[in-house]
N, C-alpha and C positions, 0 to 999 in steps of 0.2 A: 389277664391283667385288667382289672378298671381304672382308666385313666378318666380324671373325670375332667369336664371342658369349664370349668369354673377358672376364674384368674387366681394368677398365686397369691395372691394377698388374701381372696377368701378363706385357705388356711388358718391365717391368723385370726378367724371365727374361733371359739372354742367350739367344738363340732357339738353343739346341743341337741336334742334329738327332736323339741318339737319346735324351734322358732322357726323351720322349712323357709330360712331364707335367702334368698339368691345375691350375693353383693358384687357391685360392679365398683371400678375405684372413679369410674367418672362423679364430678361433684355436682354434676345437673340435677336441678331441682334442690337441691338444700339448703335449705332458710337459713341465712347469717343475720342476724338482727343488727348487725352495723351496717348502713346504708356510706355510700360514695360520699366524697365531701360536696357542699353544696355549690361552689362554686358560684358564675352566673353567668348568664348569656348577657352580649352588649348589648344596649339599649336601641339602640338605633345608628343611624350614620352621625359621624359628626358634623355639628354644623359649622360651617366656617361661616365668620361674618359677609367679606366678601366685601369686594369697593360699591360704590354707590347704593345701588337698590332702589331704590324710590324715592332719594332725593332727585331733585332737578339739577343739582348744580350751579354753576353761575354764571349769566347771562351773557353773551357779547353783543356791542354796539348791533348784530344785526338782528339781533332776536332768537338765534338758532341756540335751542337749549342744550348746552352739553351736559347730554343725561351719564358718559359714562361706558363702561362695558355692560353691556345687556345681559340678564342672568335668567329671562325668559324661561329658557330651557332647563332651568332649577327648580325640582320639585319644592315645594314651602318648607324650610328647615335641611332639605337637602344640604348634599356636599358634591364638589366638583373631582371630592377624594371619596372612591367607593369603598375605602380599605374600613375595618372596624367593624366589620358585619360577618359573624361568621355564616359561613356557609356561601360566599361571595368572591371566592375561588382566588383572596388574593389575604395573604398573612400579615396582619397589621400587629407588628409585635409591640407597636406603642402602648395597643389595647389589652396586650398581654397573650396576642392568638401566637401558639407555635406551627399552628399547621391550619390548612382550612381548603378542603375536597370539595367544595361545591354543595355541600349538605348539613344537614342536621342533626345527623344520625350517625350511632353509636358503633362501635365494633368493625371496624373497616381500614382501622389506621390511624384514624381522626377523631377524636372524641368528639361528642354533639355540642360542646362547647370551644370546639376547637383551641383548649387550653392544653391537650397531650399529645402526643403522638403515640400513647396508646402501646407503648415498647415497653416489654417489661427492665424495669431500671432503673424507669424515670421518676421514681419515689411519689408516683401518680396511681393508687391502686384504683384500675380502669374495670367496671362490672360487667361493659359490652363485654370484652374478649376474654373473660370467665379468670380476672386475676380475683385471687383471692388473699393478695398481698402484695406490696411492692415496698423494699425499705430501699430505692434508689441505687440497685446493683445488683449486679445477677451472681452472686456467692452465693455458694449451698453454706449449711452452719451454723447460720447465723439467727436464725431463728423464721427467715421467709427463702426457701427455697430458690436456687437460680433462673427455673420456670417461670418463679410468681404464683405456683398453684398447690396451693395446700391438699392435698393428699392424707388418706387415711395411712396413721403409719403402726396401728394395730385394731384389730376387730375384736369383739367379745359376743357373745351370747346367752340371755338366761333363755328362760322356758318358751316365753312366746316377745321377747323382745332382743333387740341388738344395739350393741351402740360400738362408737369408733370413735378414738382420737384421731386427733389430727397434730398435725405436726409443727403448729403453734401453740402448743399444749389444753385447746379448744376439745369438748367431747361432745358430741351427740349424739341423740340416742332416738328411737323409732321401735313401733311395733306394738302392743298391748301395754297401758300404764295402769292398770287395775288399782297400784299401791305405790303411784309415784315414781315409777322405775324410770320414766322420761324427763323426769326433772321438775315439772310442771303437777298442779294438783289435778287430778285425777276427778275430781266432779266438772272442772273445765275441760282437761284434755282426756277422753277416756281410751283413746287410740290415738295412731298414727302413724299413715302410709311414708311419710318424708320424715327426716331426720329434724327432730329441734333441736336446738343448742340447749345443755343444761345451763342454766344461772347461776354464776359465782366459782367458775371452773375456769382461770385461763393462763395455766401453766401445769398442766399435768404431764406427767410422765409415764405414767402406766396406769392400765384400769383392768377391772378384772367384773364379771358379771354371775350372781349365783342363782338361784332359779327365780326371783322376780325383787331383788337387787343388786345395787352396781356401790363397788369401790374404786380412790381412784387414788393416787401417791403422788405428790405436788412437790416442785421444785423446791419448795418451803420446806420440804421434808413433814407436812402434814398428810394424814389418811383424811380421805372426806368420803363419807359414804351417804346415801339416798336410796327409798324405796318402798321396800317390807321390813316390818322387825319387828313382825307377832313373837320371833324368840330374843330378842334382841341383838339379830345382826347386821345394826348399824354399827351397835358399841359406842351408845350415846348414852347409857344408863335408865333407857325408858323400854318398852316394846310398844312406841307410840311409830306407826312410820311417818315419812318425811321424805315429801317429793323434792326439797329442800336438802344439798350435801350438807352434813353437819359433820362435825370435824372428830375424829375420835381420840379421847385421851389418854395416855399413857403409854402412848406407843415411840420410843425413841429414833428416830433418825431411821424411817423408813424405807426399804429400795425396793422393797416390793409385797402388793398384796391378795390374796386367793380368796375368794368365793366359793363356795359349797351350796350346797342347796338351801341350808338356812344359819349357816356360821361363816368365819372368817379369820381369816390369819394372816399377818404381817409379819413380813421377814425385817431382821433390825441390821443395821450393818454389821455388828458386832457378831453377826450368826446365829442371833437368838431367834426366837419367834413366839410373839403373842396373841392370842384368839379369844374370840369371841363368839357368843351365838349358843345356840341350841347345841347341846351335850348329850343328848340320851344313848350314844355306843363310843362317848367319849372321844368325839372327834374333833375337841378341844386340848386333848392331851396335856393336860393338867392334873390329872392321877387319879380323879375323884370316883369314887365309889360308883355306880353304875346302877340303875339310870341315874345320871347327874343331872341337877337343875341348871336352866337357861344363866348364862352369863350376859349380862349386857353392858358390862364391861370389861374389856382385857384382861385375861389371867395368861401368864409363860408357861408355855410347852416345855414339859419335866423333865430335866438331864438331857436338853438337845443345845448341842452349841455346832458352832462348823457349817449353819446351814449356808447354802450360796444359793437355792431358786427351791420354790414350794411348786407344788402343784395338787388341787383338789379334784374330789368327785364328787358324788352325791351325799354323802352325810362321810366322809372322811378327808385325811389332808398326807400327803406325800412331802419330805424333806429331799433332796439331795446334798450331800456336804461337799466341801472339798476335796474331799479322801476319794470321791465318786462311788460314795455308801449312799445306799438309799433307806431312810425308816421312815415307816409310814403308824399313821394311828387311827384308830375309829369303827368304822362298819366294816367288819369283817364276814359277814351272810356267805359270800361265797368266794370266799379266799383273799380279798381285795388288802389282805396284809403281807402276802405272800409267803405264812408261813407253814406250809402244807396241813394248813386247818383249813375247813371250811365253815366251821364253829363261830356264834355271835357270841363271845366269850365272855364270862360276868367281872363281879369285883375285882381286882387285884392282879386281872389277866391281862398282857399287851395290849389291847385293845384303848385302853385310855392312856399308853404312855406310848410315846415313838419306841417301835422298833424295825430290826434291821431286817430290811427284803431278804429273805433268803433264795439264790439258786440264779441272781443275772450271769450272763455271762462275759462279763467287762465289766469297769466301772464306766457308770453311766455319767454320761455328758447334757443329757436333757430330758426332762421332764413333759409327759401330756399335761396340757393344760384344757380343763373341761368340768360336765356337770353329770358323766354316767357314773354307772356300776364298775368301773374296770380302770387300769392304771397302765400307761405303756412309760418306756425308758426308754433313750436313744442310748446303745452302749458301744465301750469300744471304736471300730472305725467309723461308726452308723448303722448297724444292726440295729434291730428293733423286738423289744423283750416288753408284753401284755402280761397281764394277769389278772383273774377275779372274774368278775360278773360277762357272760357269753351267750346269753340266750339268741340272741339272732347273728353271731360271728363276727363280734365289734373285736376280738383276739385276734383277728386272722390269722389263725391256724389249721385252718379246712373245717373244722369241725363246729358245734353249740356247746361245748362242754365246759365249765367254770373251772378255772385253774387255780389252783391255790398256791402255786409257783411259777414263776415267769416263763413262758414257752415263747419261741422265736418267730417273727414275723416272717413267712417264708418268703425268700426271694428279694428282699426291701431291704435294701438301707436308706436314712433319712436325716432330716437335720432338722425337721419343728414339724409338730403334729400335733393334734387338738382331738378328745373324744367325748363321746356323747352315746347316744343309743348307736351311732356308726364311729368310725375313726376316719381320719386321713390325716394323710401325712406330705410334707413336701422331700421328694425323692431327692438324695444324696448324688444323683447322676446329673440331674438338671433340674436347675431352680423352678422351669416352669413345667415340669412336669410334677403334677398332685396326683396322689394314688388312697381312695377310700373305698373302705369295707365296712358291711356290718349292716343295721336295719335299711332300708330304702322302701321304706311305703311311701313316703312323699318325693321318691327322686333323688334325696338329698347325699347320693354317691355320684350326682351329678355324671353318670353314666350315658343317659340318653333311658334309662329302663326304669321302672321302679321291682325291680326282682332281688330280692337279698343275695350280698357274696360276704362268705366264707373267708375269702381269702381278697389279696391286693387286685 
């Protein structure tokens, strides 16, 4: 068995085969472009006026001047009240201080302005102690976690970049921007090691990433995609790209959308699905003659209704329905339709319409989601049923052999798995157990080896 020492959340990578990247869900180092509120430090002590000071007073019959109480011992503008200084070990709440440690400094308890106490709750989002939000109460739900700490709460991957929502519907994304995939243009940013925040993204709900673009499903019920879109899959109507999400039209009432290496598809509520992009083994599934020209706008997937979650590979797209029928359409080279062909099929042949996997054994409950040659299904109680492209044992079935019909993952069952040139899965037994198979030249079965396995 490889168990691999990656956290569970890195699962929720689509397992790409070359962004070899390692994700930790700590949010250290990632640029938030909202800075703390400005707040201010007190000015000084206050000055109390204080009796006499420097007058004389008024003289009596013997000369002796009553100056008064002597204030000598008062610094110029001082006060005989130390309080209103933060960092002076005493809480002058007149000033507004709730708390005040002796210091200046941040992350200890005490904000450096000693206006927080620095608890997540206090509707004070504090950047010492790594809050990443505070709406003044520690409820999960509601849009800022009970923590205070926004957390990735799905990962994605194209070819050589990654990006992660977060759980205020915030995305960011890192790694190669060649064509804009980081949100940012690409003559200013042409890498990067830390996550940036994309621009104009800040209620999303799901995103999906295809070999050097990202789409993402917005509580508005909008697709907004950014990137590549040499074939056009933005589905902006150009193949101009655009480090810029721009909105794609004609897509109704979105829940969710898949990535492919250079198309895209949106699942509609109604169970329909629309795509776009690069068509040439018809992995648009629009029926068109074969090779079909680039859409860069939306056309619906031919005779599919019923759908409830997609899932793509490398130039094709997988449905699953309700029924827990799976049909798939597009590149079929080495089985990846499941229908014991291994034929890239011409005009007229399944390949440009959905059809139905032949040979799982259940109906399937979940879908890989990723950017290889191969397509896996969680079925039944959580078995795991591959098929298609094998060259280095991303089936895990022991062998390299391309399957034109679904073969069973031995020994695994699962509940969310993601494929690439490898696979892994999150194991049906325990959540924090991750089981990948399949290429490992860069490590990325996260084994401790880089040796290729066959199997889990």
């Amino acid at each position: 068995m490889r168990h691999s020492s990656i956290l569970t959340l890195a699962l929720l990578v689509s397992a790409s085969s070359a962004s070899g990247c390692s994700l930790a869900t700590s949010l250290d180092g990632w640029i938030f472009e909202d800075q703390p509120d400005g707040g201010h430090m007190d000015a000084g002590p206050r000055q109390d006026a204080g009796p006499g000071g420097g007058d004389a007073g008024p003289t009596d019959g013997g000369g002796q001047d009553d100056a008064g109480p002597s204030d000598a011992g008062l610094a110029d503008g001082g006060s005989p009240d130390a309080g209103g200084l933060c960092g002076d070990m005493l809480v002058d709440t007149e000033a507004g201080e709730v708390c005040d440690d002796g210091n200046t400094v941040g992350g200890d308890g005490c904000s450096a302005d000693c206006r927080s106490n620095e608890e997540c709750g206090n509707g004070i989002r504090d950047l010492a102690t790594g809050e990443a939000c505070d709406d003044g109460n520690t409820l999960d739900g509601d849009g800022c976690p009970g923590d205070c700490a926004l957390e990735p709460v799905a990962v994605t991957a194209g070819w050589t970049h990654t990006c992660a929502l977060l759980s205020d519907g915030r995305v960011f994304c890192w790694g190669s921007n060649e064509s804009g995939e980081l949100g940012v243009s690409s003559s200013v940013t042409p890498s990067s090691s830390t996550p940036l925040e994309v621009p104009g993204i800040t209620d999303a709900v799901q995103i999906t990433s295809g070999h050097d673009h990202n789409c993402a499903v917005t509580a508005a019920e909008e697709v907004l995609c950014w990137g590549a879109n040499d074939f056009g899959q933005l589905g902006r109507g150009t193949i101009e790209a655009s480090p810029v999400p721009v909105a794609v039209p004609g897509v109704v009432a979105p829940i969710q959308v898949a990535a492919g290496r250079s198309h895209t598809c949106a699942l509609e509520t109604d169970g329909r699905v629309m795509c776009w992009g690069r068509n040439n083994h018809g992995q648009l599934g629009n029926g068109a003659s074969l090779p079909a020209p680039v859409m860069t706008t939306p056309v619906r997937v031919s005779g599919l209704t019923g759908a409830v979650e997609l899932g793509a590979n490398f130039q094709g797209m997988c449905a699953r329905l309700s029924t827990g029928e799976v049909r798939c359409w597009g590149y079929n080279a080495n089985g990846q339709l499941a229908q014991g062909t291994d034929l890239d099929v011409g005009a007229g042949d399944p390949s440009s319409v959905p059809v139905a996997v032949m040979g799982l054994e259940g109906s399937a409950v979940s879908l890989s989601k990723g950017s290889g040659g191969h397509f896996c299904a969680s079925v039944g109680a959580g078995s795991v049923n591959c098929w298609g492209f094998n060259q280095t044992g991303q089936l895990g079935d022991g062998t390299t052999t391309h399957r034109s019909l679904p073969i069973a993952v031995a020994g695994l069952t699962a509940v969310e798995f993601g494929t690439g040139g490898h696979t892994c899965a999150i194991s049906a037994d325990a959540i924090s157990d991750v089981r990948c198979w399949g290429r490992n030249t860069w490590g990325q079965l996260g084994d401790g080896t880089v040796d290729q396995a066959t199997a889990p």
